[in-house]
mmJSON file of the N, C-alpha and C atoms, coordinates in Angstrom:
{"data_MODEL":{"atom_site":{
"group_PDB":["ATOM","ATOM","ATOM","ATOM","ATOM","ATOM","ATOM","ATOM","ATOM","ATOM","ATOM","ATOM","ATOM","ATOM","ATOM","ATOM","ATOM","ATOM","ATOM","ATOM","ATOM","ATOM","ATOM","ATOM","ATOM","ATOM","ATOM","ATOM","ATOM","ATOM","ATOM","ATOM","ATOM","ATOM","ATOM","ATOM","ATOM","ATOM","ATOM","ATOM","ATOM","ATOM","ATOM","ATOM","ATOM","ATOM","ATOM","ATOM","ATOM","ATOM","ATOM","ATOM","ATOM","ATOM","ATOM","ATOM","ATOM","ATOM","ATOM","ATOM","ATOM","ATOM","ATOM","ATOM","ATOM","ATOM","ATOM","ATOM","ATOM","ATOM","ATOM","ATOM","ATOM","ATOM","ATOM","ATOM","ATOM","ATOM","ATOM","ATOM","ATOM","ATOM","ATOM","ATOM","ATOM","ATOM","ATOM","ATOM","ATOM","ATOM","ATOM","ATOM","ATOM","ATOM","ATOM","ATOM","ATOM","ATOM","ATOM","ATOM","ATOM","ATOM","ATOM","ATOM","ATOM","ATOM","ATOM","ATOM","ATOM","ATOM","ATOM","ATOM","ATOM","ATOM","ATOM","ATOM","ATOM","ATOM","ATOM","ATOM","ATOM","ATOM","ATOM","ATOM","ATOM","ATOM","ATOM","ATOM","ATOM","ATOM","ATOM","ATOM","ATOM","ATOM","ATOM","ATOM","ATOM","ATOM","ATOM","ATOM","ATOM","ATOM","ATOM","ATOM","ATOM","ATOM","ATOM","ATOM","ATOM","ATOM","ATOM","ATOM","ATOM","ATOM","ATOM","ATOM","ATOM","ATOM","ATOM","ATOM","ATOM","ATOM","ATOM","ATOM","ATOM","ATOM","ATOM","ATOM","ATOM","ATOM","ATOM","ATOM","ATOM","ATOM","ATOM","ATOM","ATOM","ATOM","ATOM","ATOM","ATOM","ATOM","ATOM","ATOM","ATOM","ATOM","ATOM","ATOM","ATOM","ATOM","ATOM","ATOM","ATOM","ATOM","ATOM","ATOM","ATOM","ATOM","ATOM","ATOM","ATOM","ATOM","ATOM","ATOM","ATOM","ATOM","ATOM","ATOM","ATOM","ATOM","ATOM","ATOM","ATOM","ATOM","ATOM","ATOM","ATOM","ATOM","ATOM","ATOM","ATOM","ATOM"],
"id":[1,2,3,4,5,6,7,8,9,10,11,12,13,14,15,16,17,18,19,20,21,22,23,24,25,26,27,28,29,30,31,32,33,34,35,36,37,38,39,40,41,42,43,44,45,46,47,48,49,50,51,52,53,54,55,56,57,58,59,60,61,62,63,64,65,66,67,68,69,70,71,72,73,74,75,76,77,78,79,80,81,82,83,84,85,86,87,88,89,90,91,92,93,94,95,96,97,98,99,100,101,102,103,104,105,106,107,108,109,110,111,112,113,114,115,116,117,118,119,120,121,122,123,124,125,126,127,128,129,130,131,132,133,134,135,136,137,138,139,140,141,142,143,144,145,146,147,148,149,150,151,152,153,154,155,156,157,158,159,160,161,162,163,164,165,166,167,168,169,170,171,172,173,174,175,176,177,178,179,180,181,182,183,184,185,186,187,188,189,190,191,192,193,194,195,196,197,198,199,200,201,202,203,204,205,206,207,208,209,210,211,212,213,214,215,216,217,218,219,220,221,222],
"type_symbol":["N","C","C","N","C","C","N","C","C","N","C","C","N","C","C","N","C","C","N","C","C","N","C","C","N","C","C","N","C","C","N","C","C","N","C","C","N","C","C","N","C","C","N","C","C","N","C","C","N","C","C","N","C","C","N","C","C","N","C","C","N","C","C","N","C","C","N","C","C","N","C","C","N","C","C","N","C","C","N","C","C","N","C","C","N","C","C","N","C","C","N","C","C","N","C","C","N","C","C","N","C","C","N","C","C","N","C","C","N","C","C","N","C","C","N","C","C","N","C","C","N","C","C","N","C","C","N","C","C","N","C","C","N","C","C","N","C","C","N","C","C","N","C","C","N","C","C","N","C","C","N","C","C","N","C","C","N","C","C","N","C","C","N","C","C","N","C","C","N","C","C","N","C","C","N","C","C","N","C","C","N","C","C","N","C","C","N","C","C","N","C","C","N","C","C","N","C","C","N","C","C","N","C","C","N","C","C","N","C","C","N","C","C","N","C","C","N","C","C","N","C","C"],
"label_atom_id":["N","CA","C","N","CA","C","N","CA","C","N","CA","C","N","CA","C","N","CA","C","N","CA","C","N","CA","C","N","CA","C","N","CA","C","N","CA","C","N","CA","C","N","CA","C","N","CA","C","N","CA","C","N","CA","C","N","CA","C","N","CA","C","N","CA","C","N","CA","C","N","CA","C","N","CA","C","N","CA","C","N","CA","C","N","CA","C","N","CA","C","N","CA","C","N","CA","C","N","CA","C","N","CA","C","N","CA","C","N","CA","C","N","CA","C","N","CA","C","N","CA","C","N","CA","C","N","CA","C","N","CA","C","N","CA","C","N","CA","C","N","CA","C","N","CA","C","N","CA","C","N","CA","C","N","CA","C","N","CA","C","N","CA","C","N","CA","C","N","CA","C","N","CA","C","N","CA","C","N","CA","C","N","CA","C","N","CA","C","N","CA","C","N","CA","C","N","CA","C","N","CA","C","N","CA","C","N","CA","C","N","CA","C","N","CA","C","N","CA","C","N","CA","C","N","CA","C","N","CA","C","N","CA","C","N","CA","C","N","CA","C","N","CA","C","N","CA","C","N","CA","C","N","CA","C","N","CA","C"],
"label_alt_id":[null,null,null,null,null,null,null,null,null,null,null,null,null,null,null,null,null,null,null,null,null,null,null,null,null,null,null,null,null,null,null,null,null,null,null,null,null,null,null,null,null,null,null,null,null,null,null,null,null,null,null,null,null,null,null,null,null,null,null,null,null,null,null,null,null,null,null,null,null,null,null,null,null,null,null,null,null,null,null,null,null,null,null,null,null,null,null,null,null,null,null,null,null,null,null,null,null,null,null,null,null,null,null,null,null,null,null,null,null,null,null,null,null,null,null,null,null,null,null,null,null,null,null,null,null,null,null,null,null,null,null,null,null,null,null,null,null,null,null,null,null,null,null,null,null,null,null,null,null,null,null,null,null,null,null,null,null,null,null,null,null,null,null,null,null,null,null,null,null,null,null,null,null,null,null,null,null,null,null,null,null,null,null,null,null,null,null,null,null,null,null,null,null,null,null,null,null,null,null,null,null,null,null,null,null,null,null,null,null,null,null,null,null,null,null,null,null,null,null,null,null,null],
"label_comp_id":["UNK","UNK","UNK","UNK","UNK","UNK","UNK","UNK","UNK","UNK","UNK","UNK","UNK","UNK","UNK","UNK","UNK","UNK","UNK","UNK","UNK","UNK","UNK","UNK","UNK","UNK","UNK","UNK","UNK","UNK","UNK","UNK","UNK","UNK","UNK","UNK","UNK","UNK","UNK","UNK","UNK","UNK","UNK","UNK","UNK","UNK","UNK","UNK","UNK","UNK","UNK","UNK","UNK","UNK","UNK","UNK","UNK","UNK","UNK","UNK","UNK","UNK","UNK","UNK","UNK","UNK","UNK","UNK","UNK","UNK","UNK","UNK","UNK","UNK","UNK","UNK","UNK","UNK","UNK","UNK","UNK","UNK","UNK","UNK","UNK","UNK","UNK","UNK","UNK","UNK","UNK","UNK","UNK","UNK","UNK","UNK","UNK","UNK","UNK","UNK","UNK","UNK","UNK","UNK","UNK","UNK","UNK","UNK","UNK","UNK","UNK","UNK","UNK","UNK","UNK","UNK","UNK","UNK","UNK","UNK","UNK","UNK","UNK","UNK","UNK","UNK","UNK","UNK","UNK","UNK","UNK","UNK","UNK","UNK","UNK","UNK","UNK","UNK","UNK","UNK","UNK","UNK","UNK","UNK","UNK","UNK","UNK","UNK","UNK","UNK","UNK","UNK","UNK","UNK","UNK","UNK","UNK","UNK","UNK","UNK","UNK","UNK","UNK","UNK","UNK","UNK","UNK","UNK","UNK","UNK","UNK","UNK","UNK","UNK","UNK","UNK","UNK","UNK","UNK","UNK","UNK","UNK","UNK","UNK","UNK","UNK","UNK","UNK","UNK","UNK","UNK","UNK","UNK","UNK","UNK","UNK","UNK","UNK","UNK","UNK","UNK","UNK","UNK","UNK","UNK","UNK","UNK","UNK","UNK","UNK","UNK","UNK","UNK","UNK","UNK","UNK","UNK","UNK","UNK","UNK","UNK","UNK"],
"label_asym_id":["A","A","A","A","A","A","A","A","A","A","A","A","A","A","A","A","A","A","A","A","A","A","A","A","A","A","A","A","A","A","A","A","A","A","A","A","A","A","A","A","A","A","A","A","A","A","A","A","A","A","A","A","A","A","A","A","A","A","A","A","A","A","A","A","A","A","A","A","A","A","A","A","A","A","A","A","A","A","A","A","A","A","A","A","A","A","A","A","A","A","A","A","A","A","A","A","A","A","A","A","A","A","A","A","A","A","A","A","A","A","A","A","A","A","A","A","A","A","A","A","A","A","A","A","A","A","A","A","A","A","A","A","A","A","A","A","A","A","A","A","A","A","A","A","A","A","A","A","A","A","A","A","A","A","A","A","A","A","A","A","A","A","A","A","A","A","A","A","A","A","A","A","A","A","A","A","A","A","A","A","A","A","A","A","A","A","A","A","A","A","A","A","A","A","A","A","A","A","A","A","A","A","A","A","A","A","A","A","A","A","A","A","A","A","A","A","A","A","A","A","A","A"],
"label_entity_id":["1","1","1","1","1","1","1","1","1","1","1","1","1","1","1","1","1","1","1","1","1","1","1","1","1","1","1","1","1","1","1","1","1","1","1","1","1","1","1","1","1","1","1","1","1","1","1","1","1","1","1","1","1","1","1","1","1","1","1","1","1","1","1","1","1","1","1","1","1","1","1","1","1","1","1","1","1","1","1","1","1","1","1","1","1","1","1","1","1","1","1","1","1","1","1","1","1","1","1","1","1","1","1","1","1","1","1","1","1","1","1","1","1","1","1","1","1","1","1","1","1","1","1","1","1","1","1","1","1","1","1","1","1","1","1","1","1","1","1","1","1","1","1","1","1","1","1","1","1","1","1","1","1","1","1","1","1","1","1","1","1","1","1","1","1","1","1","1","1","1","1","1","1","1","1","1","1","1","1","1","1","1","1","1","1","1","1","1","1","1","1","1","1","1","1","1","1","1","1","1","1","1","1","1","1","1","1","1","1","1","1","1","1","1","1","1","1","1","1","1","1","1"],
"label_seq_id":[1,1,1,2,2,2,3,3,3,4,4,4,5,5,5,6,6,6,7,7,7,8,8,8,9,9,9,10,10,10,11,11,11,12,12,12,13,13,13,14,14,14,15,15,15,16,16,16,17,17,17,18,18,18,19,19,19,20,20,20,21,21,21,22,22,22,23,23,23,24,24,24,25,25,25,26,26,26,27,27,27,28,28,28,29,29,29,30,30,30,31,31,31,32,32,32,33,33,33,34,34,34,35,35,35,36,36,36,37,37,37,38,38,38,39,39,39,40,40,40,41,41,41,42,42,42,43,43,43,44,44,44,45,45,45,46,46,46,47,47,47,48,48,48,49,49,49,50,50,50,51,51,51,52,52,52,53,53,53,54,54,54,55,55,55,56,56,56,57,57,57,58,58,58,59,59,59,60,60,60,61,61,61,62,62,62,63,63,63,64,64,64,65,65,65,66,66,66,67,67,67,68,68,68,69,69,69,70,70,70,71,71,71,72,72,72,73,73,73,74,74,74],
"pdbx_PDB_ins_code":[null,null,null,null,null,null,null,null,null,null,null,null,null,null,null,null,null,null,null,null,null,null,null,null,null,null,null,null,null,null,null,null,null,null,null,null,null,null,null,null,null,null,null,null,null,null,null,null,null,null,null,null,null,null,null,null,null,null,null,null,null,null,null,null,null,null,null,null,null,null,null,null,null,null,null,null,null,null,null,null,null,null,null,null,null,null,null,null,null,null,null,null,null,null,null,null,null,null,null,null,null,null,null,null,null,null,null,null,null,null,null,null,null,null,null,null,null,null,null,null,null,null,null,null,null,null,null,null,null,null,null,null,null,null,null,null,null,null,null,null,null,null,null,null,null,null,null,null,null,null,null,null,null,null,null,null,null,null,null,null,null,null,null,null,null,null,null,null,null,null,null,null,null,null,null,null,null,null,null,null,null,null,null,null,null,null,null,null,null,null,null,null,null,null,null,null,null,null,null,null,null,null,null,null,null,null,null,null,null,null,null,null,null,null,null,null,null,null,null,null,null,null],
"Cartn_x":[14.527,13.084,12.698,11.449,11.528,9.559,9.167,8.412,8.197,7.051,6.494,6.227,6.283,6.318,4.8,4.57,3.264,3.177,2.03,1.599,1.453,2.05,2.083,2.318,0.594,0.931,1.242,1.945,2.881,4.212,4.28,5.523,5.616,6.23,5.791,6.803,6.169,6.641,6.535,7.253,7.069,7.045,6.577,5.699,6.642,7.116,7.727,7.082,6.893,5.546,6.245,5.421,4.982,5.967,6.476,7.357,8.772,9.22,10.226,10.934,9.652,9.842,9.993,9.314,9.674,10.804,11.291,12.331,13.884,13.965,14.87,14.406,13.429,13.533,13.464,12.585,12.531,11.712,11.99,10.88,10.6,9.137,9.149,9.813,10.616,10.958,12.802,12.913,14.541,15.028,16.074,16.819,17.324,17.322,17.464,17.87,18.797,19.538,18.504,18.417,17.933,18.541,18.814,19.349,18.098,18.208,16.986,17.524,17.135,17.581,16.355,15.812,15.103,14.923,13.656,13.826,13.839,14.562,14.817,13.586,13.895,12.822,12.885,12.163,12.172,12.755,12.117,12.697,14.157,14.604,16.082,16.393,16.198,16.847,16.747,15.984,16.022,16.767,16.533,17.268,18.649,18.593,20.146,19.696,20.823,20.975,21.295,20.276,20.354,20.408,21.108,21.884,20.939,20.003,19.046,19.635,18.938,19.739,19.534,20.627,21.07,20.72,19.196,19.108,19.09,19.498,19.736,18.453,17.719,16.373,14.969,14.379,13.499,12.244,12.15,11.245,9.796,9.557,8.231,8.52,9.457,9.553,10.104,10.764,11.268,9.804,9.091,7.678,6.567,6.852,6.189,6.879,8.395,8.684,8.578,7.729,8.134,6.883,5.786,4.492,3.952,3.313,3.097,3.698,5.307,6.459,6.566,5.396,5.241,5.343,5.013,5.143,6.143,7.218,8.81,9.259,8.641,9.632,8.73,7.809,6.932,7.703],
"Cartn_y":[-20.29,-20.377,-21.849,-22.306,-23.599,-23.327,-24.385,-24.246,-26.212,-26.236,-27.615,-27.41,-28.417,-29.354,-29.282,-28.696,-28.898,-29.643,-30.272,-31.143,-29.801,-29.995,-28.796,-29.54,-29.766,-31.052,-32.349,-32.831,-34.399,-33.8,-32.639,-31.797,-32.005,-31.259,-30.773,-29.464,-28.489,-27.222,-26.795,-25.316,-24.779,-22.874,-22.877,-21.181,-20.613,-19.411,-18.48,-17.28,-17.438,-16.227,-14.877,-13.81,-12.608,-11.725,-11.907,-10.591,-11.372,-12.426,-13.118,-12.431,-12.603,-12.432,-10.152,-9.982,-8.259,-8.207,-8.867,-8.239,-8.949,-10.274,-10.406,-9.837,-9.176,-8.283,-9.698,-10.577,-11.237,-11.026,-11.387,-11.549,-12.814,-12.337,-13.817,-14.019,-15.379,-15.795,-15.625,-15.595,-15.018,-16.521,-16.726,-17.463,-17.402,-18.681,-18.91,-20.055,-19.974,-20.848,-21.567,-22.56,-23.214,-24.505,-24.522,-25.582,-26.402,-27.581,-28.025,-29.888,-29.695,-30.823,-31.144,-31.913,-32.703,-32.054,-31.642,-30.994,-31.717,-31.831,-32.643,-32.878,-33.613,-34.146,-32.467,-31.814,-30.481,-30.908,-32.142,-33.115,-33.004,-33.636,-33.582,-32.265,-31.294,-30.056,-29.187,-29.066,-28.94,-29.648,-30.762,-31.915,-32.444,-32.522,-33.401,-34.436,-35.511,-36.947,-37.455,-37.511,-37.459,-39.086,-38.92,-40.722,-41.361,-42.291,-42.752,-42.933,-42.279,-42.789,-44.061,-44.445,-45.82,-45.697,-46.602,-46.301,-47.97,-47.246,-48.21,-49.897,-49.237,-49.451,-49.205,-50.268,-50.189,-48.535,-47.87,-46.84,-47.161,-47.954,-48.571,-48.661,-49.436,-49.52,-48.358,-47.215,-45.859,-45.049,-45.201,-44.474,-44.98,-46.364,-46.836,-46.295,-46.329,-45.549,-44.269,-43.562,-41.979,-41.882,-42.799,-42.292,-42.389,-41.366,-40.554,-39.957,-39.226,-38.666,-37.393,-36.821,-35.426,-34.708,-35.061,-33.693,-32.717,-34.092,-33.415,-32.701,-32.602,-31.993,-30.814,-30.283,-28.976,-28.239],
"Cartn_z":[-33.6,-33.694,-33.687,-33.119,-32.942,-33.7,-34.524,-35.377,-35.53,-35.877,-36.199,-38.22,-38.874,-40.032,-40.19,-41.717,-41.3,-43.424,-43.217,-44.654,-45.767,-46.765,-47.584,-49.071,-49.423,-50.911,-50.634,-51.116,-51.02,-50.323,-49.682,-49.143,-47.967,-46.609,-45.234,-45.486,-44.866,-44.749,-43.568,-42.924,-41.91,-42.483,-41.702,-41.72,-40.738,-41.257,-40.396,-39.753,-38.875,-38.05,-38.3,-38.747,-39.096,-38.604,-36.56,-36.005,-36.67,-36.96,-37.857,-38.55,-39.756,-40.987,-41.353,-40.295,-40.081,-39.161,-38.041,-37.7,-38.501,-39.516,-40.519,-42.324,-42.089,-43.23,-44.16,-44.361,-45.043,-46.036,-47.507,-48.839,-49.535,-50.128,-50.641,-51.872,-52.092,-53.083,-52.326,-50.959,-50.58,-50.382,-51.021,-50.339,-49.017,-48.098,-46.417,-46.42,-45.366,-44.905,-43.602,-43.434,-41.722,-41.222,-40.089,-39.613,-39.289,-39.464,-39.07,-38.185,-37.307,-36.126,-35.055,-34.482,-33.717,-32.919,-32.022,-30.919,-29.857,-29.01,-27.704,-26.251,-25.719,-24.723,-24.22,-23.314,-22.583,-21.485,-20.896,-19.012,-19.283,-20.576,-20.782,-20.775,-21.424,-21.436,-19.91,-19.141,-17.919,-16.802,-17.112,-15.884,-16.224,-17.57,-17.863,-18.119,-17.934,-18.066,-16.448,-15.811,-14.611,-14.525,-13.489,-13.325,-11.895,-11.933,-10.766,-9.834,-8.477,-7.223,-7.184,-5.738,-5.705,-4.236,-4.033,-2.29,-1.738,-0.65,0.419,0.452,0.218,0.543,-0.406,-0.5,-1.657,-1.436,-1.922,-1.877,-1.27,-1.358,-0.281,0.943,1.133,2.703,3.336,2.585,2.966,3.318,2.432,2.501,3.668,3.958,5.37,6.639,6.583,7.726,7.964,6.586,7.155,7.149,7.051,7.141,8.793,9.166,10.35,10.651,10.379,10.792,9.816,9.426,8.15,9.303,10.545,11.426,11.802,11.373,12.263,11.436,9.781,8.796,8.507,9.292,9.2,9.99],
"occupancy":[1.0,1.0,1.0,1.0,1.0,1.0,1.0,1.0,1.0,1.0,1.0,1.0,1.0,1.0,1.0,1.0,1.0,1.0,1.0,1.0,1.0,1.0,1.0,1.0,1.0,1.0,1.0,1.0,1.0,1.0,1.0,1.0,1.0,1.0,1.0,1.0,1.0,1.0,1.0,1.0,1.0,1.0,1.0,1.0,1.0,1.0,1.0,1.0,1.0,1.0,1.0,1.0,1.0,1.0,1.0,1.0,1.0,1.0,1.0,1.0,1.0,1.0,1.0,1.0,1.0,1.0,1.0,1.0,1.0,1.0,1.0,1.0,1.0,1.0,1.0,1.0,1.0,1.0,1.0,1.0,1.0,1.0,1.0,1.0,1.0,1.0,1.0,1.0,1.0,1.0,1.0,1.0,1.0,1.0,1.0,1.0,1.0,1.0,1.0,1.0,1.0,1.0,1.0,1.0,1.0,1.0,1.0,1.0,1.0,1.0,1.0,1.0,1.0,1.0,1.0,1.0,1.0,1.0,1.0,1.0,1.0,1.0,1.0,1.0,1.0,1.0,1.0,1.0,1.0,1.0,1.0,1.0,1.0,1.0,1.0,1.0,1.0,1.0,1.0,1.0,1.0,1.0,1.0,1.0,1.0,1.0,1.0,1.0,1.0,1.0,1.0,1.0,1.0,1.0,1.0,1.0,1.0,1.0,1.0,1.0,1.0,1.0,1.0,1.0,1.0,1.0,1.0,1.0,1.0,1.0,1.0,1.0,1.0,1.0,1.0,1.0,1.0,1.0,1.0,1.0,1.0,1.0,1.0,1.0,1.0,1.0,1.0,1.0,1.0,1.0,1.0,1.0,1.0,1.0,1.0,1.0,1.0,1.0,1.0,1.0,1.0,1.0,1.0,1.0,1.0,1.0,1.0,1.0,1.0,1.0,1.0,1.0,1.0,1.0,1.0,1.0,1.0,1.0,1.0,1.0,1.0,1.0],
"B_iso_or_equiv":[0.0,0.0,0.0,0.0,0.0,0.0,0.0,0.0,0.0,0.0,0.0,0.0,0.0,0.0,0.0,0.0,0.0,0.0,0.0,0.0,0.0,0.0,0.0,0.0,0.0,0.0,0.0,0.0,0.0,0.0,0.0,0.0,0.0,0.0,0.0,0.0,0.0,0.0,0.0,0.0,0.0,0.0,0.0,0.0,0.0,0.0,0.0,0.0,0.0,0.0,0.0,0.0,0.0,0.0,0.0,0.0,0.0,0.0,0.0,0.0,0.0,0.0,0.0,0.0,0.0,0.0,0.0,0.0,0.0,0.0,0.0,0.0,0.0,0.0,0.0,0.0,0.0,0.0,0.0,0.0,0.0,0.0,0.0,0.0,0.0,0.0,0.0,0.0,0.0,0.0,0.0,0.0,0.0,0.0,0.0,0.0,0.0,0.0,0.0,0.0,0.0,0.0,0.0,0.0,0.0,0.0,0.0,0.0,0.0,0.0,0.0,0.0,0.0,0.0,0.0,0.0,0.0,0.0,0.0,0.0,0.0,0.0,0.0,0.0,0.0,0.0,0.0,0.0,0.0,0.0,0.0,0.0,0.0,0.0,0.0,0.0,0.0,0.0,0.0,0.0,0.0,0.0,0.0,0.0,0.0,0.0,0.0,0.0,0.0,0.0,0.0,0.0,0.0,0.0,0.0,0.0,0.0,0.0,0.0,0.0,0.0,0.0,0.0,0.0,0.0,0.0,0.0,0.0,0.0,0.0,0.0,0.0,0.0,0.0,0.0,0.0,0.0,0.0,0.0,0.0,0.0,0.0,0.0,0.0,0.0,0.0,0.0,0.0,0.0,0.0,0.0,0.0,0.0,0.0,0.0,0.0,0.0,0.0,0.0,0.0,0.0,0.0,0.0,0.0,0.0,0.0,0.0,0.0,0.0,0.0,0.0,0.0,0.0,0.0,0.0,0.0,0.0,0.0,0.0,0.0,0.0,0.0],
"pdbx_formal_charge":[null,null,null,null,null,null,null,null,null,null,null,null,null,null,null,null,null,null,null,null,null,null,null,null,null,null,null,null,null,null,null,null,null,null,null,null,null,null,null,null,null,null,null,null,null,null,null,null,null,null,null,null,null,null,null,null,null,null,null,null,null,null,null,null,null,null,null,null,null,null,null,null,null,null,null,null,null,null,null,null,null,null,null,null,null,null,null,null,null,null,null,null,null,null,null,null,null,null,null,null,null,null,null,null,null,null,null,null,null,null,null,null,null,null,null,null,null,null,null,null,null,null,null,null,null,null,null,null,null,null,null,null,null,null,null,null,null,null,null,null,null,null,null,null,null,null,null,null,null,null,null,null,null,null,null,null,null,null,null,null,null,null,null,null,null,null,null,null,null,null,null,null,null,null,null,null,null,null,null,null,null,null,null,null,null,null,null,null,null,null,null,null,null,null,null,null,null,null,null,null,null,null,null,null,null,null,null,null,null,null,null,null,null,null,null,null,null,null,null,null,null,null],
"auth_seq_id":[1,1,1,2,2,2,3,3,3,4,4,4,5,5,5,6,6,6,7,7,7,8,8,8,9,9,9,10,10,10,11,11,11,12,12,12,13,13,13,14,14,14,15,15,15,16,16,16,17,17,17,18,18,18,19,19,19,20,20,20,21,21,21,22,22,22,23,23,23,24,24,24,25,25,25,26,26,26,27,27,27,28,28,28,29,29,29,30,30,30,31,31,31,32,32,32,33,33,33,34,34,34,35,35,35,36,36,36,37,37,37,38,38,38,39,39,39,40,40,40,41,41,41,42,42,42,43,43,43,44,44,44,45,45,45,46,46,46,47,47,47,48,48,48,49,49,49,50,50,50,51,51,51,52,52,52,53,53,53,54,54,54,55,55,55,56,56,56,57,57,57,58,58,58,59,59,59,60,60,60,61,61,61,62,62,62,63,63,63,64,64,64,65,65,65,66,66,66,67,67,67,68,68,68,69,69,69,70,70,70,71,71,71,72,72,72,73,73,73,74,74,74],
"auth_comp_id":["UNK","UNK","UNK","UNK","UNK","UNK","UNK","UNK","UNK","UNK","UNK","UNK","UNK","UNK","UNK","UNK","UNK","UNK","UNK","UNK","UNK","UNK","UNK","UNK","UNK","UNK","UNK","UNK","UNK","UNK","UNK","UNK","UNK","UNK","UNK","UNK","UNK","UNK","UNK","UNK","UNK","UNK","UNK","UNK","UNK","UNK","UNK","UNK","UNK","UNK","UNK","UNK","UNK","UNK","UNK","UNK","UNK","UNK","UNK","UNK","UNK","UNK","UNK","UNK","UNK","UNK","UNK","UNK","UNK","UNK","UNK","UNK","UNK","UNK","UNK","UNK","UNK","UNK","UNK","UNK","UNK","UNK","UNK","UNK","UNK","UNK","UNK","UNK","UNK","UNK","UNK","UNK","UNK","UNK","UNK","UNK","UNK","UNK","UNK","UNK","UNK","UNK","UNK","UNK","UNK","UNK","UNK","UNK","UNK","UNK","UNK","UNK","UNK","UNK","UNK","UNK","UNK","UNK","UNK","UNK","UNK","UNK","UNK","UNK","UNK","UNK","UNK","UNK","UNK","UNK","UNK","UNK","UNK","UNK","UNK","UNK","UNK","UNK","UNK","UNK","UNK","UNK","UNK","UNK","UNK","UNK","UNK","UNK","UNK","UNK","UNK","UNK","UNK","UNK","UNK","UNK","UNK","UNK","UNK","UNK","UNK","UNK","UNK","UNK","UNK","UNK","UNK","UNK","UNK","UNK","UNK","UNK","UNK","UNK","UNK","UNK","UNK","UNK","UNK","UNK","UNK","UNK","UNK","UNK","UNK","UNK","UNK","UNK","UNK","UNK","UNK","UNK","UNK","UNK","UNK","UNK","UNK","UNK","UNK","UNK","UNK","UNK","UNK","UNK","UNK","UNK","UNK","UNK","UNK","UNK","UNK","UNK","UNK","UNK","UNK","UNK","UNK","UNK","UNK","UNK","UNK","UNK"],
"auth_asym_id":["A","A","A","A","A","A","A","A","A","A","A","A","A","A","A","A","A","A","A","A","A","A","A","A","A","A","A","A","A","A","A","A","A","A","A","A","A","A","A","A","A","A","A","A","A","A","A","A","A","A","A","A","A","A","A","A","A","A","A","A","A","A","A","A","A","A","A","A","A","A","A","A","A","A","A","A","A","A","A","A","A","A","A","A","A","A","A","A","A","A","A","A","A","A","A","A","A","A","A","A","A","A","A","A","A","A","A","A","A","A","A","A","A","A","A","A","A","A","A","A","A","A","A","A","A","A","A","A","A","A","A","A","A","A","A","A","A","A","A","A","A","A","A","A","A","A","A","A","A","A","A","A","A","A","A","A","A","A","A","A","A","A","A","A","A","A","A","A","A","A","A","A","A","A","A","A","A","A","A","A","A","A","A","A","A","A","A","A","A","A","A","A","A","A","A","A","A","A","A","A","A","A","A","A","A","A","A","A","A","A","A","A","A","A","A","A","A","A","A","A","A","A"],
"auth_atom_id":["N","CA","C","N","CA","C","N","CA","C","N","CA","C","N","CA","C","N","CA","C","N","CA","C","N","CA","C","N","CA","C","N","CA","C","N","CA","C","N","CA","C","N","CA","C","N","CA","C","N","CA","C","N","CA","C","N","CA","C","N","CA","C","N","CA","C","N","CA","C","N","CA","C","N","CA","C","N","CA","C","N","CA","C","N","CA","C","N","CA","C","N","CA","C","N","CA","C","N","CA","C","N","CA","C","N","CA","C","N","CA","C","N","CA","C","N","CA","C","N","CA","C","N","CA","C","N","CA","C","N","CA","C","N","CA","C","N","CA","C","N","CA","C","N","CA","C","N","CA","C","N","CA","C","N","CA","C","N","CA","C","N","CA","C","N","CA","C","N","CA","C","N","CA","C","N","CA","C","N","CA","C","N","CA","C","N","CA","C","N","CA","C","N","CA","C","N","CA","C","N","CA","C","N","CA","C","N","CA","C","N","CA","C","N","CA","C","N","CA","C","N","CA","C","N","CA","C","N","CA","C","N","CA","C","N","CA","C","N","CA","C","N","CA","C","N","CA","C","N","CA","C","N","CA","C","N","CA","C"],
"pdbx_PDB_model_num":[1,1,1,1,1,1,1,1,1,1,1,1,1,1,1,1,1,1,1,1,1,1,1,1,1,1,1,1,1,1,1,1,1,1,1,1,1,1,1,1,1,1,1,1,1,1,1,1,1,1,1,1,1,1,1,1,1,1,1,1,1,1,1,1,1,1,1,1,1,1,1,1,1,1,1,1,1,1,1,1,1,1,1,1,1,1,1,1,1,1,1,1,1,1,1,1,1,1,1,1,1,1,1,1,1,1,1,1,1,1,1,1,1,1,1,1,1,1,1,1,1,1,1,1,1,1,1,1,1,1,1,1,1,1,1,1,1,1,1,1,1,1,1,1,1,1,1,1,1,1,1,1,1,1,1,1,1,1,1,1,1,1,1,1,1,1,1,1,1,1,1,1,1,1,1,1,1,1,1,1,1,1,1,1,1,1,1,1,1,1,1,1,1,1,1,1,1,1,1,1,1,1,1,1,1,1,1,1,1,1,1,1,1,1,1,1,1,1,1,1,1,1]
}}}
């Protein structure tokens, strides 16, 4: 379950939503265990640690030669 920290007093707490807490049969006052760790970039979790290409050629001057030439790649 991924959940945001929320101000609770001089505290921060997190709220466990409702289908949760009914489908682990939870009560109040239960002792629970949670792991609790950082949630990561999403770009990272989709893409990786993707390593920058290495071009030939500065990306400007790649983009001047292919401009008027959108036709050939339709």
């Amino acid at each position: 379950m991924i959940t945001k920290t929320r101000k609770w007093g001089n505290s921060l707490g997190v709220r466990i939503p409702k289908d949760v807490v009914r489908e682990l049969r939870l009560r109040e006052n239960q002792d629970i265990a949670i792991d609790i760790k950082p949630a990561e970039n999403p770009l990272k979790e989709l893409f990786g640690a993707l390593k920058p290409l290495k071009l030939k050629k500065p990306t400007s001057q790649i983009l001047k030669e292919l401009r008027g030439k959108e036709s050939k790649f339709i």
